[in-house]
C-alpha angles and dihedrals in degrees: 000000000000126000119252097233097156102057114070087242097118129160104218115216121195106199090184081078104043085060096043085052095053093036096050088048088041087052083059106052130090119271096250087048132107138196113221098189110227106224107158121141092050086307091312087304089313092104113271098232094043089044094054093042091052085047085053099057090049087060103268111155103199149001141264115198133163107215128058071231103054082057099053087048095063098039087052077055092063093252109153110172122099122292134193123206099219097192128065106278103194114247094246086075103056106101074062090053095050090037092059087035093243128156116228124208111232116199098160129079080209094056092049091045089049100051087053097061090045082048092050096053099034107037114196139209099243134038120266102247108218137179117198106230121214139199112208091158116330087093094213120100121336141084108291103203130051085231090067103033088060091049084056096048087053098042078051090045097044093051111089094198088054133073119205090210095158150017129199155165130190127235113234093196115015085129092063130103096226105067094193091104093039103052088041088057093040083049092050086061101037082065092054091044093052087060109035109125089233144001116261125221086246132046113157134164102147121104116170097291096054102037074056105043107013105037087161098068110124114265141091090227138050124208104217118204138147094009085058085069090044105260129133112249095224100037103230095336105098120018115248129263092224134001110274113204119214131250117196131059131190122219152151141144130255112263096197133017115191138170115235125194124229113288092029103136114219116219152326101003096357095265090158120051128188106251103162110074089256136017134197107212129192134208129204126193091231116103142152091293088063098051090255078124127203088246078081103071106113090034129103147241131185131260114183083336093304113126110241127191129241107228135182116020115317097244132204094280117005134024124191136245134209102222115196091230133350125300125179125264109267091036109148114264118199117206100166124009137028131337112177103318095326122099145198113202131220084231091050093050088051088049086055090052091049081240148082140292088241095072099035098067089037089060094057098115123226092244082079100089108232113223123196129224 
């Protein structure tokens, strides 16, 4: 999908704050332990590369992704630190893994059995480095019992064309205010560390909440993710250890600025109609397509720091404003982020949605340039 570099729509990243996130959250860990930055999904919508080279400045040490892909993304942009695929790759792919130096996460008996065999027949030049996955309560990939996550750390450790460089499990609710589920799952790990034959270079169960709210969580790496771009784990749930700042902006410029009469409808289905005897309506080159998504009529942006309300249904490409007096075509329009001295948040426009921040930074469409600060 191309960039839309000829319209004023731009996501503003500021990378300054990626590193002071990650620095601020280094300063607190212990000394033998490490931040791998999480930047799958293109870095949550922020640009994967710029985003890990803003992390390692911060002091991360390595790199989380989710797609064989997403890792050779970052090793063709001459990243050379260590990075971990998170998600399942299929065994077929594996002479691609040791050939970028990634390391694969592995959370079936099945997958290991089966890169043996591929191993077996195709020896390579380098190990296959692996983490054993477990799933101590996300229900999602992983070994579910201490028995088979150890028969999969010694199929790993018996191999001589593996490494078992890691094992890990992932919190479902370390971002909630009751603990009971959390410490039940952290328990659950601290019993297959306790027997595993060896230490691995690599334990890890801490993502941003935890590494937050629950620093003693068992691991010698954290993976940082959404607190690295400046968002609270837990939305407004839990207050949070130290102030994140915020790392995207949304902007762009009206296009067209037009005077309606009373009665004018504003766009598809005529949901808005004109009621004061004029109108000044504005329109912005941001739609659906872009994520801005229809779900945003009856929100707000920010026009010279006024709030100004989205009407009529948000379309493909453009959606409408109601301005409380003219302004001239190309004035700055703040969809996310500060207009003088006012702000929208990331977390109010996912209030608006019904969902979380999360998604909403991952649904901004690559047609949205991304500008780098």
């Amino acid at each position: 999908m191309v960039s839309g570099s000829h319209r004023p729509t731009k996501l503003i990243i500021d990378t300054q704050a990626i590193s002071e996130n990650v620095s601020q959250e280094v300063a607190r860990l212990p000394k033998e332990s490490e931040l791998f930055a999480v930047v799958k999904a293109n870095g949550y919508g922020h640009g994967a590369v710029q985003t890990a080279l803003s992390a390692r400045r911060g002091g991360a040490t390595g790199f989380c992704v989710s797609l064989l892909d997403e890792g050779i993304e970052l090793r063709e942009a001459g990243i050379t630190e260590p990075i971990l695929i998170l998600g399942v790759v299929e065994s077929m792919y594996i002479d691609l893994i040791v050939r970028y130096e990634l390391s694969v996460t592995a959370a079936t008996q099945e997958w290991l059995e089966e890169a043996q065999q591929i191993l077996a027949e195709k020896p390579l030049a380098q190990q296959l480095k692996i983490h054993i996955k477990v799933d101590t309560g996300m229900g999602r990939i992983g070994f579910t019992s201490g028995k088979s996550a150890l028969l999969a750390v010694e199929t790993v450790r018996s191999n001589p064309a593996m490494e078992w460089e890691g094992i890990f499990t992932h919190f479902a609710t370390a971002d909630a205010i009751d603990a009971e589920y959390f410490t039940k799952q952290e328990q659950m790990f601290k019993e297959i560390i306790q027997q595993l034959p060896e230490q691995p270079r690599y334990i890890h169960s801490e993502n941003s909440a935890a590494a937050l709210w629950h620093p003693e969580s068992p691991g010698n790496m954290i993976r940082f993710g959404i607190a690295m771009y400046g968002l609270n784990p837990s939305g407004r749930a839990i207050t949070e250890t130290y102030p994140l700042k915020p790392a995207m902006q949304l902007k762009t410029k009206l296009i067209q600025v037009k005077e309606l009469p009373q009665g004018a409808g504003v766009g598809y289905g005529k949901t808005y109609t004109v009621s004061a005897e004029k109108e000044w309506i504005g329109t912005l080159p941001i739609g659906y397509a872009d994520g801005w998504l229809r779900h945003m009529q009856g929100f707000y942006v920010l026009v010279n720091g006024k709030k100004c309300e989205i009407i009529g249904r948000v379309c493909m490409d453009q959606c409408m404003v109601r301005l409380p007096e003219y302004v001239p075509d190309g004035t700055e329009v703040t969809l996310v982020g500060e207009s003088q001295g006012e702000v929208i948040t990331m977390q109010m426009v996912a209030d608006q949605l019904s969902t979380i921040h999360y998604e909403v930074v991952c649904t901004f469409s690559q047609r949205i340039q991304r500008e780098y600060k």
